[in-house]
C-alpha positions as CSV (number, residue, x, y, z in Angstrom):
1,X,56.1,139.9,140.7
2,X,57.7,138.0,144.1
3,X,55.2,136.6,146.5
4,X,55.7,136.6,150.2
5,X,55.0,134.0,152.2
6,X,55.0,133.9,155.7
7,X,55.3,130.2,157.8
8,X,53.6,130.1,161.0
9,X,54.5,126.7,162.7
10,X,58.0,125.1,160.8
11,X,57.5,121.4,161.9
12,X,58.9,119.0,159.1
13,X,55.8,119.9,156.9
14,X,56.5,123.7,156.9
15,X,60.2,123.2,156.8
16,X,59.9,121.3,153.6
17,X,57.6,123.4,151.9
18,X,59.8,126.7,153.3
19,X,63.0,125.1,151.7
20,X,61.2,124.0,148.1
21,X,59.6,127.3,148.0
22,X,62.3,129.1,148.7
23,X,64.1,127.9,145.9
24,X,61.3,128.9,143.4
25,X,61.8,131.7,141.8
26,X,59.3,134.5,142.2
27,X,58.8,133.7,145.9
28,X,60.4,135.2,149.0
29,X,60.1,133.7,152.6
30,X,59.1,136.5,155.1
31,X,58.9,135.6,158.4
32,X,59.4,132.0,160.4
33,X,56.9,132.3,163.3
34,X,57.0,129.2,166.3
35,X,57.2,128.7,169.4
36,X,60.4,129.1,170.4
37,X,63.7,131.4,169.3
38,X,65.7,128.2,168.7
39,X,62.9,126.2,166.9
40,X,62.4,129.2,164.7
41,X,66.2,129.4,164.1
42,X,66.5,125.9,163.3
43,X,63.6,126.5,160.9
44,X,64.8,129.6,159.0
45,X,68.5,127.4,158.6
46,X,66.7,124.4,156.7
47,X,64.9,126.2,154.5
48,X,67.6,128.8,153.8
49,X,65.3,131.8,154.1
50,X,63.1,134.2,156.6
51,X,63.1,136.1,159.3
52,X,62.8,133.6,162.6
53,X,59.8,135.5,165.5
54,X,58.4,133.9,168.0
55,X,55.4,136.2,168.8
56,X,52.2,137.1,166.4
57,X,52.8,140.6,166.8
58,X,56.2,140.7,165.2
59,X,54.4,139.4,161.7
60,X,54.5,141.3,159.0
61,X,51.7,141.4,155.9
62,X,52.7,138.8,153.6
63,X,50.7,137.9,150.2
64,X,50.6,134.1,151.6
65,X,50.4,132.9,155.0
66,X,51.3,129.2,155.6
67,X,49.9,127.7,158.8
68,X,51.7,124.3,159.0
69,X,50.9,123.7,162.4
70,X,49.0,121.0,164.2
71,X,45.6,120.2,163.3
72,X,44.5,121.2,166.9
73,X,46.2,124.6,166.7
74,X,44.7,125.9,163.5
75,X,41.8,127.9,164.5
76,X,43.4,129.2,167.2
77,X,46.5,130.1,164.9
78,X,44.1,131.5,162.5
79,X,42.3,133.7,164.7
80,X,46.0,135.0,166.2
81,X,47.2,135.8,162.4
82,X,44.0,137.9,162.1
83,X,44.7,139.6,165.0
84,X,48.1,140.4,164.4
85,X,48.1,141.7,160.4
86,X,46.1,142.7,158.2
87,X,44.4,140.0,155.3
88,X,42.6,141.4,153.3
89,X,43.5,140.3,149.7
90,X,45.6,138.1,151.0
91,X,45.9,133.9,150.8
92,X,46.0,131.9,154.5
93,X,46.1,128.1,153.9
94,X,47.0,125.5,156.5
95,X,48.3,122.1,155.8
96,X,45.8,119.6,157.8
97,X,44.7,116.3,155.5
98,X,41.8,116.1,158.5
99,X,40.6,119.5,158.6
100,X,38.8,121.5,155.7
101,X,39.7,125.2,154.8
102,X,36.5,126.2,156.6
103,X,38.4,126.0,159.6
104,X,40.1,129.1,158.7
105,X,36.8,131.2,159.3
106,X,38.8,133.9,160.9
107,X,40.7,135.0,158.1
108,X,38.1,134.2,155.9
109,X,36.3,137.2,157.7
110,X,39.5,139.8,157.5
111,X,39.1,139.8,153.8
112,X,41.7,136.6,153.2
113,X,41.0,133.7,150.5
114,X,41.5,130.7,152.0
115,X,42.7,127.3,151.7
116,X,43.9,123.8,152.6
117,X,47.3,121.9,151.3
118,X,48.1,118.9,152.1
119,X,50.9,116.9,150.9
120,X,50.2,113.2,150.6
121,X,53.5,112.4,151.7
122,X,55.7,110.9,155.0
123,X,58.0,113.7,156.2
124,X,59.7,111.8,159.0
125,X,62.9,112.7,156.9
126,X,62.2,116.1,155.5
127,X,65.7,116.9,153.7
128,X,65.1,113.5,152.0
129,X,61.7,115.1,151.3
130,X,62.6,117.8,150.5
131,X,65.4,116.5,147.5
132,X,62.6,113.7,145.8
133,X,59.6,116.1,146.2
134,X,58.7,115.7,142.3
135,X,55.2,113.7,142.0
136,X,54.1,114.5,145.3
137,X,50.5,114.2,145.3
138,X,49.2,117.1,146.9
139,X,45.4,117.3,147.9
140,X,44.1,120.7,147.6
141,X,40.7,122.5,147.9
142,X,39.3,125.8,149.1
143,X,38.5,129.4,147.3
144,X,38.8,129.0,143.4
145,X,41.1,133.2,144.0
146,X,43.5,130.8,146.6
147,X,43.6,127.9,144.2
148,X,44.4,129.5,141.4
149,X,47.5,131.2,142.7
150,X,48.6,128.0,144.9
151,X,47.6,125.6,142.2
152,X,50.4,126.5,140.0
153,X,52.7,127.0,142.7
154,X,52.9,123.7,143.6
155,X,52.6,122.2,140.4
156,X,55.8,124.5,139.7
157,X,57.4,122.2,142.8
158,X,56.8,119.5,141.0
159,X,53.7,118.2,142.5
160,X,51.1,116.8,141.5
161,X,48.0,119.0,142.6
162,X,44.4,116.8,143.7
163,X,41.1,118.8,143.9
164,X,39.3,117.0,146.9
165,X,35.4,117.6,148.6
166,X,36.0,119.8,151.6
167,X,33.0,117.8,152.6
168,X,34.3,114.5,152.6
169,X,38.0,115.8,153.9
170,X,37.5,113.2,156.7
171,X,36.8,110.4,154.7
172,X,39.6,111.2,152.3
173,X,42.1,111.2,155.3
174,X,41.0,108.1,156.5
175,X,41.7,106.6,153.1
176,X,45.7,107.5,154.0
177,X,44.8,105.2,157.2
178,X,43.8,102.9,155.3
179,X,46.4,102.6,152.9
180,X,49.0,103.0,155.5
181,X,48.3,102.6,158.6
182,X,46.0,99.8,158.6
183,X,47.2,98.3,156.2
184,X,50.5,98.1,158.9
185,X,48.0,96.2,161.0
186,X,46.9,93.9,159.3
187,X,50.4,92.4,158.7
188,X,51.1,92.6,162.5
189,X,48.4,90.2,162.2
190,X,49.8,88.0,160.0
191,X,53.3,87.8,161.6
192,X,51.8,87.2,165.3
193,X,50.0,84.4,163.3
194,X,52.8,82.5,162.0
195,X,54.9,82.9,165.5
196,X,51.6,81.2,167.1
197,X,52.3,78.6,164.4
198,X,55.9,77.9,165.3
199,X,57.9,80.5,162.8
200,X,60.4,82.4,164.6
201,X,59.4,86.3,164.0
202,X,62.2,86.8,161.4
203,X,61.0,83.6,159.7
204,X,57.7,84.5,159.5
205,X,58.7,88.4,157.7
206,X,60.7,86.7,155.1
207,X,56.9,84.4,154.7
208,X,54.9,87.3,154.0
209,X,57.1,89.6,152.3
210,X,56.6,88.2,149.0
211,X,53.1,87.8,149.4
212,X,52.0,91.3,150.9
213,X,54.6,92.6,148.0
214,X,53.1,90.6,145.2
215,X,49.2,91.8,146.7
216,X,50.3,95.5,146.5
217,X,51.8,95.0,143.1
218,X,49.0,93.3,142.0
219,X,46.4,95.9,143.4
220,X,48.0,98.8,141.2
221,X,48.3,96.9,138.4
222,X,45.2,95.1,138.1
223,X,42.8,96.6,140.6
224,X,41.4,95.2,143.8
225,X,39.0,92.5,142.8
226,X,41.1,91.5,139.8
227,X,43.8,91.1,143.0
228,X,42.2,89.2,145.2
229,X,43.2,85.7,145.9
230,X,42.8,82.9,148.1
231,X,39.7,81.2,150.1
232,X,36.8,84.2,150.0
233,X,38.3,84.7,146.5
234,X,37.1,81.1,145.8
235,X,34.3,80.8,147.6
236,X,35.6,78.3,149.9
237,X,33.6,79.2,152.7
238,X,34.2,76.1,155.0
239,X,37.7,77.0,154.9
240,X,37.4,80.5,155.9
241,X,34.9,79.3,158.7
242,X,37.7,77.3,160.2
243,X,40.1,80.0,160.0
244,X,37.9,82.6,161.9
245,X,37.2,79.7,164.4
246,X,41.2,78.8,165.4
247,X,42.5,83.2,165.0
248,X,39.7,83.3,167.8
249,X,40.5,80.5,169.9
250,X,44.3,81.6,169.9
251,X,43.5,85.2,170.1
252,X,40.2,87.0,170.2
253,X,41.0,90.3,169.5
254,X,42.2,88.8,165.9
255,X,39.5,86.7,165.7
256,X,37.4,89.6,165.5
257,X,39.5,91.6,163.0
258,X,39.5,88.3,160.7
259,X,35.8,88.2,161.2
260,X,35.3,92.2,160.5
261,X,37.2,91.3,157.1
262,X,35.1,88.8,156.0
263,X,32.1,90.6,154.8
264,X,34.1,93.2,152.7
265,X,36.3,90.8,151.1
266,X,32.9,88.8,150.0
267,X,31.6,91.8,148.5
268,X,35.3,92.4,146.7
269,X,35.2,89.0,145.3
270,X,32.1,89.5,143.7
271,X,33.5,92.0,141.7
272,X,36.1,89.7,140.6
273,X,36.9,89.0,137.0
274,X,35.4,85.4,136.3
């Protein structure tokens, strides 16, 4: 049997996910709903497939609808889809790593199964995406009907399907903060630190490549506490002291993120293989 599947939004998430799945076999891509004529043109091009619309009541029923659209949007999108087509015995899953599948209430009371899919990925480049998709790690969760058809689906894509807590969906999108983002931070930190030390910037990135490289290495290899090195790792807490003391005199806001990372670090080190 082919499955339909309907887009609405067709930012770089959607537009990936459009093009991979409309290379599957078994699956057809309806319509491409967004805001504009042009977007939704540029859309349906990428992914090679669909109908391009720009207004919920040109939808047709589809077995899937895709709602790859801002996390801000969703309910509102949701409640719009409902409006416009019928659901029932249908699948409506939206993309958001923030935002549980409760948020899809609205279809959930039109007879749908619902669901959240999120790819655990960067799409600033979605063709290059879209071409090395295989081992995507792809957190899922929602109704065990939606998972079951979507489950395989993306597994078929080569992902590589995560069942998360809808509960804890927050938490587990902070962790990609953490991993990424923060983690982004914290060597902003350490550059600024060696230009207050006299290392010209370009200097001071050549400094901490190897040692932010060998850190990550080492963290997947080994685990965390087995990773950990250097004066909290050792106890040495005279040293770290003085540290804490001159990152605040020269800058206070990284004072306090120095001293913020003390406490966890001691409790890491702890766990450390002796």
């Amino acid at each position: 049997m082919t499955t339909t599947i309907n887009l609405v939004g067709a930012g770089h998430v959607g537009r990936v996910l459009g093009r991979l799945l409309a290379r599957h076999g078994g699956v057809t891509i309806g319509q491409v709903l967004t805001r504009s004529e042009a977007s939704a043109r540029q859309a349906v091009d990428f992914i090679g497939a669909g109908q391009p619309i720009v207004h919920y009541d040109q939808l047709q029923p589809a077995d899937v609808h895709l709602l790859a659209v801002g996390d801000d949007q969703i309910e509102a999108a949701c409640a719009a889809l409902a409006a416009a087509v019928p659901l029932a015995g249908s699948i409506v899953c939206h993309c958001s790593g923030a935002l549980a599948s409760r948020h899809l209430q609205a279809a959930r009371a039109a007879g749908a199964l619902v669901a959240s899919v999120h790819p655990i990925r960067s799409f600033a480049d979605p063709a290059a995406v879209a071409d090395h998709f295989a081992g995507t790690f792809c957190g899922v969760e929602g109704d065990a009907g939606a998972l079951a058809v979507l489950t395989p689906a993306l597994t078929a894509l080569g992902a590589q399907p995560v069942t998360i807590d809808p509960d804890a969906k927050t938490v587990y999108h902070a962790a990609a903060v953490f991993a990424s983002n923060y983690l982004v931070t914290v060597l902003d930190a350490a550059l600024r630190a060696y230009q207050a030390a006299g290392v010209p910037e370009h200097v001071a990135r050549q400094i901490a490549q190897p040692l932010a490289t060998e850190s990550l290495a080492n963290v997947f290899r080994l685990g965390p506490a087995a990773a950990l090195s250097g004066p909290v790792a050792r106890g040495d807490m005279a040293t770290v002291a003085r540290q804490r003391q001159a990152v605040s005199a020269w800058d206070a806001a990284t004072g306090a993120l120095y001293r913020d990372l003390v406490a966890p670090t001691a409790v890491l080190a702890q766990k450390k293989p002796r």
